[in-house]
N, C-alpha and C positions, 0 to 999 in steps of 0.2 A: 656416318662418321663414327669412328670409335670415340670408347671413353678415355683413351692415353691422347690422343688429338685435341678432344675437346679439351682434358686440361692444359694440355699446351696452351693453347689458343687461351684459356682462362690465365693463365699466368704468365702470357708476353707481355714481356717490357713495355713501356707506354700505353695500356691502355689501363683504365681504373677500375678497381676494387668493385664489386658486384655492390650497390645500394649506395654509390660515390656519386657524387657530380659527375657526370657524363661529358662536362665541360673542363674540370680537373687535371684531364689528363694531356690535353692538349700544352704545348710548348708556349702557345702564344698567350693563351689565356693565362696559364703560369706568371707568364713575365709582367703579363699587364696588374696581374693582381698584387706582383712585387712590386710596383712601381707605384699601386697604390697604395700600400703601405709605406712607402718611402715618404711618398706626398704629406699622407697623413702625417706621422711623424713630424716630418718637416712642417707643417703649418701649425702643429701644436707647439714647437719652439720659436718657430718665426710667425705671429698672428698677421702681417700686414705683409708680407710676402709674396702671397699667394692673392691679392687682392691686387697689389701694384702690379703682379704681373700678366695679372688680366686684363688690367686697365693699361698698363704698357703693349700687350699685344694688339687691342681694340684697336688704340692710336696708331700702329704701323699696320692695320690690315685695312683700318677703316674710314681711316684721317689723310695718309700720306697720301695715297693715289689722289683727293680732291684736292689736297694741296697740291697735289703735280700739274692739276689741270687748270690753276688758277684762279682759285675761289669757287669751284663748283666743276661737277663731271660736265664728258660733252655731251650734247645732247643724239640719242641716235637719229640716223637719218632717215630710217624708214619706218621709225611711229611720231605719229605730231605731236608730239607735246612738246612745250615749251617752259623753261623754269627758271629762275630768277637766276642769274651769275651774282653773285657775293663777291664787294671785296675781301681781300685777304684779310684783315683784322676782323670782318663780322664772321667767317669761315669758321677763323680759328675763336673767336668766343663762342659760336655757336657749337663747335666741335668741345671746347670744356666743358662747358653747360653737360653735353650728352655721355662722355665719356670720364668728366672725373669724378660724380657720382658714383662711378664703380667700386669706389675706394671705399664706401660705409655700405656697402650695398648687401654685405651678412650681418653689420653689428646694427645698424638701422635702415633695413630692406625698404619699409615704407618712405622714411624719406627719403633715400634715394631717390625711391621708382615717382615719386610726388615732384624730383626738381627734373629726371629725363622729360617728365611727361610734361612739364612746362614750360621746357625748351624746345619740346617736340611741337608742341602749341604754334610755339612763337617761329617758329622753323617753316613749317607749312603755310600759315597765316603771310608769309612773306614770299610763299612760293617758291621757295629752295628746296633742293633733294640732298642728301645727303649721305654718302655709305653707313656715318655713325648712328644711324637711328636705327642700326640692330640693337644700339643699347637698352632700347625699349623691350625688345625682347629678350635680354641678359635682364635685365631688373623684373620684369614678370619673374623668369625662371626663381630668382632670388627669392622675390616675396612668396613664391609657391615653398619652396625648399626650408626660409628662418623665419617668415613672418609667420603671424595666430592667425589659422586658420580661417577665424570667422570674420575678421577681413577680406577674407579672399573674393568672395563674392562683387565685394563694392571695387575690389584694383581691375577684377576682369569685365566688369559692366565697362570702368574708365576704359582699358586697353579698348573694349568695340567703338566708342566712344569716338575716341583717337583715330580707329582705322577707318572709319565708316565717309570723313571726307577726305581720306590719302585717296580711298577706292573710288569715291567721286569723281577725284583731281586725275587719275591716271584712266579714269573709263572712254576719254579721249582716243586711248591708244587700244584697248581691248572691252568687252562686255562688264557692265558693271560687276554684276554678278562672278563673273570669273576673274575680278582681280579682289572682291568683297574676300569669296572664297580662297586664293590664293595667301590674302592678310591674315584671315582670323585661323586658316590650317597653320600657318608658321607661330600664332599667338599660342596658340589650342599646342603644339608641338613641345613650347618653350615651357607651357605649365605643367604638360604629362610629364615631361623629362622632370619637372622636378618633383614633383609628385612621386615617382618611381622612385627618384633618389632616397626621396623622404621617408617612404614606407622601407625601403631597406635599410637604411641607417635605424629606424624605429626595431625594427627586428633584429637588427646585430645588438643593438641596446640591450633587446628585451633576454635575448640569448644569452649575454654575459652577465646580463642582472641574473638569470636563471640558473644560471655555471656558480655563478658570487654564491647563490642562496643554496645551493645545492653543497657545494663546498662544506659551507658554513654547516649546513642538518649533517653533512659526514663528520664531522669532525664531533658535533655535540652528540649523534648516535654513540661517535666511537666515544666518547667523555661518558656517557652514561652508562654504556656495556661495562667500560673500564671501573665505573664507580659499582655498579651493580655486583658484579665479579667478584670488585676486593670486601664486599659488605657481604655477599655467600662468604667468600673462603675467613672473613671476620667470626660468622655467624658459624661453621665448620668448628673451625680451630677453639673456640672458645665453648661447644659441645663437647668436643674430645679431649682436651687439656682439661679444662675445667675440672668436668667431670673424673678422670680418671685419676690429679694431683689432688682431688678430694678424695678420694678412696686409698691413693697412697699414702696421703699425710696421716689420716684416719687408721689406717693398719700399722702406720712407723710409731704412732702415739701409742696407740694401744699394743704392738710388740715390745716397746721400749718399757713399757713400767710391767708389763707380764712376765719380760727376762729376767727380771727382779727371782718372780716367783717361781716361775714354772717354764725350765728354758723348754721346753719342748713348743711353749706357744710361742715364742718369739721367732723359735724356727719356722713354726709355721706360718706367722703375719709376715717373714720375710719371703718365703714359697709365693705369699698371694701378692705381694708387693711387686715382687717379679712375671707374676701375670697379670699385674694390671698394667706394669708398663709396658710389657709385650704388646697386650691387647693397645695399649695407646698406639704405641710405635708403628702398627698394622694399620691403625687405622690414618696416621699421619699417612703412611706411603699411600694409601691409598688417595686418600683426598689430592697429594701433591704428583701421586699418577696422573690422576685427571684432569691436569693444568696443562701436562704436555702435551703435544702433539700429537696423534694419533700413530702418526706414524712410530714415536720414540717411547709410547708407554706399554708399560709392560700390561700382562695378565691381571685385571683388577676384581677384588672381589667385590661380590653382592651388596648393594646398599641393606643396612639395618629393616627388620620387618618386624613387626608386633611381634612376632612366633622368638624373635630374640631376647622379647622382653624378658621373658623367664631366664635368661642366663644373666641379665643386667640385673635383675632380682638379687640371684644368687650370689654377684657380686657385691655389691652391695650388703647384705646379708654379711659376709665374710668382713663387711667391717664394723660391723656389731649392731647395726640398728635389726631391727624386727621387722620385716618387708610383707603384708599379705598381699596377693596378687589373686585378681579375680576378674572373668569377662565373663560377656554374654552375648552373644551372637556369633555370627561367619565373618570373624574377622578376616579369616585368610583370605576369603573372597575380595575384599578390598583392593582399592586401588594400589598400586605400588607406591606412588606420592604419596596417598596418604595414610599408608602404613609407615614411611618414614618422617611423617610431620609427627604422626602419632609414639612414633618411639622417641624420636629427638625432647619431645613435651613433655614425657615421661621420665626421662635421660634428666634433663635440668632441672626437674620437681625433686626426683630423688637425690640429685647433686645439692640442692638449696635444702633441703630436708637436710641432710650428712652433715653440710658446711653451719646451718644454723642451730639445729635440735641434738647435735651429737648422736654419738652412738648408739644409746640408749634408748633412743626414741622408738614410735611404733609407727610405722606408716602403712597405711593402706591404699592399692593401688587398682583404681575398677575399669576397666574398658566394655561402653556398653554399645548395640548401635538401636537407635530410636527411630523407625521411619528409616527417612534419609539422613538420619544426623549419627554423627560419631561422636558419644559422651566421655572424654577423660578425665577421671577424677582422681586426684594424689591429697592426699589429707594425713599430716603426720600429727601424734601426740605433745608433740610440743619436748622442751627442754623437763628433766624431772626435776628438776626444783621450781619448776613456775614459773618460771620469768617469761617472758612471751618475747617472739621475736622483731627484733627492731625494726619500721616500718621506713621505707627512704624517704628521708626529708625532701629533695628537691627534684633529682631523676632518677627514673627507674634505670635497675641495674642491665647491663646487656643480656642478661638470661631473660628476664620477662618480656623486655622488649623482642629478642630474638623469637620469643615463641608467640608474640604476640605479629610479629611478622610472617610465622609460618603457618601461622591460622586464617592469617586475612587473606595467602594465598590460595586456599579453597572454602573463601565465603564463609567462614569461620571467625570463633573468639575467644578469648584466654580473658580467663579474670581469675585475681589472687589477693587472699588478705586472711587475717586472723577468725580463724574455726571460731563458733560459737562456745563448744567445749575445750577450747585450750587447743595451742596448737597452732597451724598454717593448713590452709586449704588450697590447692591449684586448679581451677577447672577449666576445661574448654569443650568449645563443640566444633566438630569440623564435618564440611556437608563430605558425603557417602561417594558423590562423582567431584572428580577434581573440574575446574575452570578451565577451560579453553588454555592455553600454553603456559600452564601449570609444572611443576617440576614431573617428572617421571622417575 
């Protein structure tokens, strides 16, 4: 058979999807499973509905024909048994007794199947037969289907109980044995059917409590991702803004009172002014490139590496503080995450250096690697009149936090407070191999 055949054959009409229910595709099955739906439905709004109408079909399938015959069916004429004719008032109480139990027989299964089984009692005991004593078998199925479980034992002893002198009473007509076994196949029949029911309703339960909880972790994934997300591009934005409206403010300050004296410098603090907000504005498209879409974002440059830190120096440098920069080791080797944890750490040292110690200050900038550990150290001279820098009263500001978050993502630590010689100290250690789905 060809491959254009076979998928024909794979995609005709009515037949089901490859890994479907196999019974799905069927017309009939379709309609019965609508029709169980409908019931459903329907007995969730009408609760006693579906009970009277059980109990009303028992009594026209199981009641009327005896009442036709006059208090009791007739008896056949080719097995000998003989059974009690009932007047018509004991018929019809004996027939309540067995069939309007049916009425509580989901919301109180046990008592129900307790008052058929005591009419059954009294039914036999008198030697009458009767069609309604399937009700006995409609209350098993029940008490299998709503009653606890561990009842069940004690109602199916009663049911052999019950049948063991029906089988007595009619071995008259055939082998005890084969009407013993006749009885308790129809009991045994009534419990598996509800049993079946049982465990499948147990599983549709269990499916849509699963669907429910499944849902529920989508939606909190998506809340987290979503929080996650806006606390990066938090933690971005306030790296690049920060940073570069400090080194602007820093050059407008210092160009605006040098115009005074020496306009050649104010021309030139406005040259650097304009490449630092260049440099901003680069860095803005890039970060809000990488929001869109793949498909819709443009060309993006390189994340930041140690090897740029020498230019953030220089920058920096141009707004008047005194920047030494020193390493030791193969940085470059380094991972790409955390060469960009490590410039970002550097990035906001020397931004809180600018913003707190002014221009003047001296700062020293060391990147070592120890082992496996990456040491960054930023330690400025402090403000030149001595004052030391204000330390935060109640929470830290989002730059410490920020870098104390980019440290913990590769098993790392930031710690910051006042130099022993004057001054602010930053240091952190961040390990050499990034964690397991760590940034890249």
């Amino acid at each position: 058979m060809s491959s254009d055949h076979t998928a024909e054959v794979a995609a005709s009409p009515g037949q089901p999807p490859p890994g479907a229910n196999p019974l799905s595709g069927y017309p009939l099955v379709a309609r019965l499973t609508q029709f169980g739906q409908r019931m459903r439905q329907a007995d969730r709004t009408h609760r006693w509905a579906l009970d009277a109408t059980v109990t009303a079909v028992a009594f026209l399938l199981f009641c009327l024909p005896d009442l036709a015959h006059n208090g009791g069916p007739r008896e056949p004429r080719d097995l000998p048994i003989t059974f009690t004719q009932l007047p018509l008032a004991g018929t019809l109480a004996l027939q309540a007794g067995l069939v309007l139990p049916l009425l509580w027989r989901r919301r109180a299964p046990f008592a129900a199947f307790g008052l058929i089984a005591a009419v059954f009692v009294v039914q036999w005991s008198l030697g009458a037969f009767l069609r309604a004593d399937v009700a006995l078998l409609v209350a098993l199925y029940s008490v299998t289907l709503h009653g606890r479980l561990r009842y069940l034992p004690w109602t199916c002893a009663a049911v052999v109980i019950l049948l063991v002198p029906v089988a007595v009473r009619i071995s008259t007509a055939t082998f005890l044995w084969e009407a013993l076994f006749f009885l308790l196949s129809a009991a045994t029949a009534a419990g598996a059917l509800g049993f079946a029911v049982r465990i499948r309703r147990a599983q549709l339960a269990s499916l849509r409590d699963r669907a429910a909880r499944l849902e529920i972790e989508r939606d909190q994934r998506s809340k987290l991702a979503a929080a996650t997300e806006r606390t990066r591009v938090a933690r971005e934005m306030h790296d690049i803004i920060g940073h570069n409206l400090s080194v602007i403010i820093t050059l407008a300050d210092g160009g605006a009172y040098a115009a005074e004296a020496t306009p050649e410098r104010g021309t030139q603090a406005l040259r650097l002014i304009g490449d630092a907000g260049r440099q901003a504005l680069g860095e803005l498209r890039r970060m809000l490139g990488g929001l869109r879409d793949r498909a819709d974002a443009p060309e993006l440059n390189p994340q930041p590496r140690i090897a740029d830190l020498e230019t953030l120096c220089a920058r920096i440098r141009a707004a008047g503080p005194e920047v030494v920069y020193h390493t030791g080791g193969d940085l470059d080797a380094l991972d790409r995450g955390v060469q960009l944890m490590a410039y970002r750490i550097v990035q906001e040292a020397l931004t809180n250096a600018l913003k707190h110690a002014g221009s003047d200050t001296r700062t020293h900038v060391m990147l070592t690697i120890e082992g496996s550990r990456l040491r960054v150290r930023v330690q400025d001279t402090g403000r030149p009149d001595g004052t030391s820098r204000p330390e935060p009263q109640h929470e830290e500001g989002h730059g410490l936090a920020g870098m104390r978050e980019r440290a913990a993502l590769y098993g790392g630590t930031v710690s910051a407070g006042p130099a022993p010689g004057g001054g602010w100290t930053v240091q952190a250690v961040l390990d050499v191999t990034p964690l397991p789905g760590g940034p890249t």
